[in-house]
N, C-alpha and C positions, 0 to 999 in steps of 0.2 A: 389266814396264815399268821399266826401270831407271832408279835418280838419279844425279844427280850432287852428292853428299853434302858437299862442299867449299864449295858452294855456297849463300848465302842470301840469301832472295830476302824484299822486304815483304808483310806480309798486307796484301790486295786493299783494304781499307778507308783504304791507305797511297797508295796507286800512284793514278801517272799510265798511262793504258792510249791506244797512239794505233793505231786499227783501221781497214785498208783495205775496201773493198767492204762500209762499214757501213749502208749502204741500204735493204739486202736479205737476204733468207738469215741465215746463217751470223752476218756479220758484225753486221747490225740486232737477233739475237737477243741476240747475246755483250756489244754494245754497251749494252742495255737491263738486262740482268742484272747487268753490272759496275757500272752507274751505280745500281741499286738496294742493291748489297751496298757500296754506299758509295766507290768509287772515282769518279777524276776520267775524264772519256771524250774523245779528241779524234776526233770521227770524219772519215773523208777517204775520196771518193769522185768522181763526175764529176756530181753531180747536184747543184746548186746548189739548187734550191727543196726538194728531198727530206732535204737534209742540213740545213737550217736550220729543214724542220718539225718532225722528229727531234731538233735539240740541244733546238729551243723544249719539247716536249712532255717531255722526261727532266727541264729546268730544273722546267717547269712543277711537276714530282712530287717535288721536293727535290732533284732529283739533279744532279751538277757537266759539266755538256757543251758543247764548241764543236765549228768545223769548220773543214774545209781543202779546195778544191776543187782535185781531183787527177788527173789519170791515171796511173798507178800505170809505165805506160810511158815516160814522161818524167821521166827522174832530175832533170831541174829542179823540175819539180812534186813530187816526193816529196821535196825536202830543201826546200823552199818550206814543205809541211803540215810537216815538223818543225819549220825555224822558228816556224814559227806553234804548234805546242805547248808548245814550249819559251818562248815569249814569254806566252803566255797562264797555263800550269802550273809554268812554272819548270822543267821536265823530262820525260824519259819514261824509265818503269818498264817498262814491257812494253809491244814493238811485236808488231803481229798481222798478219801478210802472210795478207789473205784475199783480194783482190780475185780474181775466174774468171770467166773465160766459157767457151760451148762450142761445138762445132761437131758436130751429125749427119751426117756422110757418109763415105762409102767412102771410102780412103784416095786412090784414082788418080780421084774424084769432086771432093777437096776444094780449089777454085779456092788456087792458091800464098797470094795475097796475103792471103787469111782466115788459111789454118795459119800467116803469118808475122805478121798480128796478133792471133794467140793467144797467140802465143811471145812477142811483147809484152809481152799480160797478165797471165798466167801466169806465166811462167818469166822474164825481165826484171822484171817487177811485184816477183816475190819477192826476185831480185839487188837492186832498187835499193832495197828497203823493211831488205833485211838488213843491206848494210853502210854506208844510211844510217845505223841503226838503233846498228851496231856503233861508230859513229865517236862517238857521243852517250856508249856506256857506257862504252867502254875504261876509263874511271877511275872512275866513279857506279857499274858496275853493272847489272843487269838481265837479261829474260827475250826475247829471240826466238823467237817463235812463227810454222812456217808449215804451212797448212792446204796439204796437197797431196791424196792421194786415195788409198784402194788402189789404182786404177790405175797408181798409182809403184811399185808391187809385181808388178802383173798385164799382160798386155795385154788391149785389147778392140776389137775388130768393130765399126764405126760411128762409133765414138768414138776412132777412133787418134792422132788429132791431141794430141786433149785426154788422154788416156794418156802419147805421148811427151813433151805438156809436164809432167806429172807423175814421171814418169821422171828428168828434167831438174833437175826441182827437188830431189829425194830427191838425188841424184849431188852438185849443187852444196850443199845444208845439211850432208848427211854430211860435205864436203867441207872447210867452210868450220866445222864442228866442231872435227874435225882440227887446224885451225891454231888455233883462238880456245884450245883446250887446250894446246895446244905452248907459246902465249904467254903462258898461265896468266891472260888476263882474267877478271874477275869477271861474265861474261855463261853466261847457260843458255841452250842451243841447240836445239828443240824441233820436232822435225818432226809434224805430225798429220795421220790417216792414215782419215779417215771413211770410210765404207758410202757407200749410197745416201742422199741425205739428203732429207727432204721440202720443199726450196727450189724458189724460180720460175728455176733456171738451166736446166730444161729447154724451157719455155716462152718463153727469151728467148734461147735459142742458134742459130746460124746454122743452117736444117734444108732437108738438098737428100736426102731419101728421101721417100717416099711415106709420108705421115700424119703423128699427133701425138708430135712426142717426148717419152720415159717416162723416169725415173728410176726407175733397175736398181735391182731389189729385191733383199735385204727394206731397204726403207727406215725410216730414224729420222727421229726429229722434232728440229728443228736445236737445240731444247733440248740435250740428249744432247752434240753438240760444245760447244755453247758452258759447258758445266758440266767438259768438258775442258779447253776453252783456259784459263777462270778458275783452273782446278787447275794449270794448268803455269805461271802466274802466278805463283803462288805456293808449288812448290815445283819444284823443278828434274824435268822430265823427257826423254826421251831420246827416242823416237819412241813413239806413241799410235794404237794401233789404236782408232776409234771402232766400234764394233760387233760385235757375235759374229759374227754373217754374212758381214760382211767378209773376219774373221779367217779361217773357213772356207775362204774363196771363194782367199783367199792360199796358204792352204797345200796345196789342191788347185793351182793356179798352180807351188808351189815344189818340190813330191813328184811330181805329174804334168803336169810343162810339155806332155809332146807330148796330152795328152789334151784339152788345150785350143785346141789348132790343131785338132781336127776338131770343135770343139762352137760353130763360128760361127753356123751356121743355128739351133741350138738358142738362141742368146745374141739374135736379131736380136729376136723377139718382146716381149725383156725392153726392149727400148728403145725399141720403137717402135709404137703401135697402129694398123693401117694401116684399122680400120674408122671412125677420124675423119681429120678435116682435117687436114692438114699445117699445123704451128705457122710464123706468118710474120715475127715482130717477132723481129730481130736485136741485141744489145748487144755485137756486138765493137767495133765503134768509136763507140758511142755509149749513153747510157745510154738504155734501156727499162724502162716500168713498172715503176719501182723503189718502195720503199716496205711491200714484203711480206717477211714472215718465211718464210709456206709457201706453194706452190705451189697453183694451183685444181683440180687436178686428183686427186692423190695425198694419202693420208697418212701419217704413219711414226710407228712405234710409239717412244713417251718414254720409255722404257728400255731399257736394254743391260746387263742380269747380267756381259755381262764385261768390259764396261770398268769400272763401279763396281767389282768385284773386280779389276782392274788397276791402277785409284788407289788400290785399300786394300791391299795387297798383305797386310799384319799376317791382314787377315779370312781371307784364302785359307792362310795358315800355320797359324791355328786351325780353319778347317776340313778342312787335311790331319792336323792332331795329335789333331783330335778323331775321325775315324773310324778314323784308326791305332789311337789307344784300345782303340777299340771293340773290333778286330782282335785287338791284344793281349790286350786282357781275358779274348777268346774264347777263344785261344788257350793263355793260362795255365789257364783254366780246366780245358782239353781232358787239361792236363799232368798239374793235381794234384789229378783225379778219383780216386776208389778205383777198385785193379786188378780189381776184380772186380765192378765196375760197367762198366769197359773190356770185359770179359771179354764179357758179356751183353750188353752194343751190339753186339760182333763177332759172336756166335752170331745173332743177330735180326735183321743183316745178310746172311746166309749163306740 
């Protein structure tokens, strides 16, 4: 996971943190955890009564929280919630493009007007949150954080829509990296790249297949991201794979692409249970039972060994220097054994 070492960014107990699609999921975990570790939180989302039970509830436990009623598609409304953070905090430290929805179906299934407001929220969402975002830092500084998916790495079956808007977004953050380096601003530019995660975005995505849609295992528990995004907060990172399985599931994708064109029937299972009901409450254009961290259905394991060894990177150096050791040790030893103890290993091997 590389840094970008030129680069300094404030500890989290410093920052203004302003968080899209902080409701639910991802973003209501990341929001609650930043505001516990001492930062200020601007949350913005489409849910008016949900975001004011949320800042109420954070205030309530010490913690510094407003909000901004937003649709993350409407680049009016996303430089609106900044004003309003910047009017409230005097600033923002690190913006977090989470806001997602999703859609269940075949790709020649998925009515136009849904895939193009996906691409809305998704991929627009993150254009208009980023160089909002970038317009704020150019001279202050800060972290750009956006949650896109391995599916920005992989394709998938089912979920193509939500793949090519992830796709989309990986293209444009690399893209707009590129330039924010050329220009030498003081802004880190973070793409993150979660597993399956245990949120309600399957339960509130648009679903045109037969039964309840799953979130593709092995899933984690949205703790796990949100203990990344606080990390890229605060210290510069480059793209974040959240999960080993993930990781896995990628580099099968990157070493055998064609094996993965024929393992769609294999992959449909993982998304969809077709011995319950078909899930009916949609949040593409409108906000659904928001308010949840995880999902009622699924739960995802609270730790990933390699993404905590991806943010320590030092741990993973002494753990490669410590079994080299070992190796060495062994190996000397092999060297400046007596010859005539060599001698009688070889005869007792024979």
């Amino acid at each position: 996971m590389p840094r970008t070492h030129h680069l300094k960014l404030k500890p989290l107990d410093q920052q203004v943190l302003l968080i899209t699609g902080a409701t639910s999921g991802i973003g209501l975990a990341t929001a609650r955890e930043a505001a516990r570790r001492g930062a200020a939180v601007m949350l913005v989302a489409r849910d008016e009564d949900t975001l004011r039970r949320t800042a109420e509830t954070i205030r309530e436990t010490g913690g510094q929280a407003d909000f901004a009623v937003a649709d993350v598609g409407d680049l009016d409304d996303v430089r609106r919630a900044a004003a309003r953070a910047i009017e409230r905090f005097g600033r923002i430290d690190s913006w977090v493009n989470n806001a997602g929805v999703a859609i269940y179906a075949k790709l020649a299934d998925t009515p136009i007007a849904e895939h193009e407001q996906l691409f809305r929220t998704n991929y627009f969402g993150a254009v208009h949150g980023a160089l909002t975002a970038l317009e704020h830092m150019r001279e202050t500084g800060g972290a750009i954080i956006t949650v896109a998916s391995i599916a920005s790495d992989i394709p998938s079956p089912i979920m193509g829509a939500y793949a090519a808007s992830k796709h989309a977004i990986k293209g444009f953050i690399h893209s707009l990296r590129i330039e924010v380096t050329a220009d030498k601003l003081p802004v880190a530019i973070t793409l993150l790249k979660p597993s399956g995660i245990d949120t309600p975005i399957a339960e509130h995505a648009a679903n045109h297949v037969d039964g309840e849609a799953l979130i593709p295992v092995p899933v984690y528990d949205p703790s796990v991201v949100a203990a990344a995004i606080l990390d890229a907060a605060e210290r510069p990172r480059r793209d974040v794979t959240v999960g080993g399985g993930g990781k896995l599931q990628t580099l099968l994708g990157e070493h055998f692409p064609q094996a993965l064109d024929h393992l769609g029937r294999w992959f449909e299972p993982m998304l969809v249970d077709k011995d319950k009901a078909r899930t009916g409450s949609s949040n593409l254009d409108r906000p659904v039972g928001n308010g949840k961290v995880r999902s009622s259905e699924q739960s995802g394991r609270t730790f990933s060994l390699f993404t905590t060894a991806a943010r320590h990177p030092a741990s993973m150096v002494i753990g490669i220097a410590a079994a080299s050791s070992i190796l060495l040790t062994g190996a000397l030893r092999r060297r400046r054994q007596d010859p005539s103890d060599r001698r009688r290993e070889a005869r007792s091997r024979r």
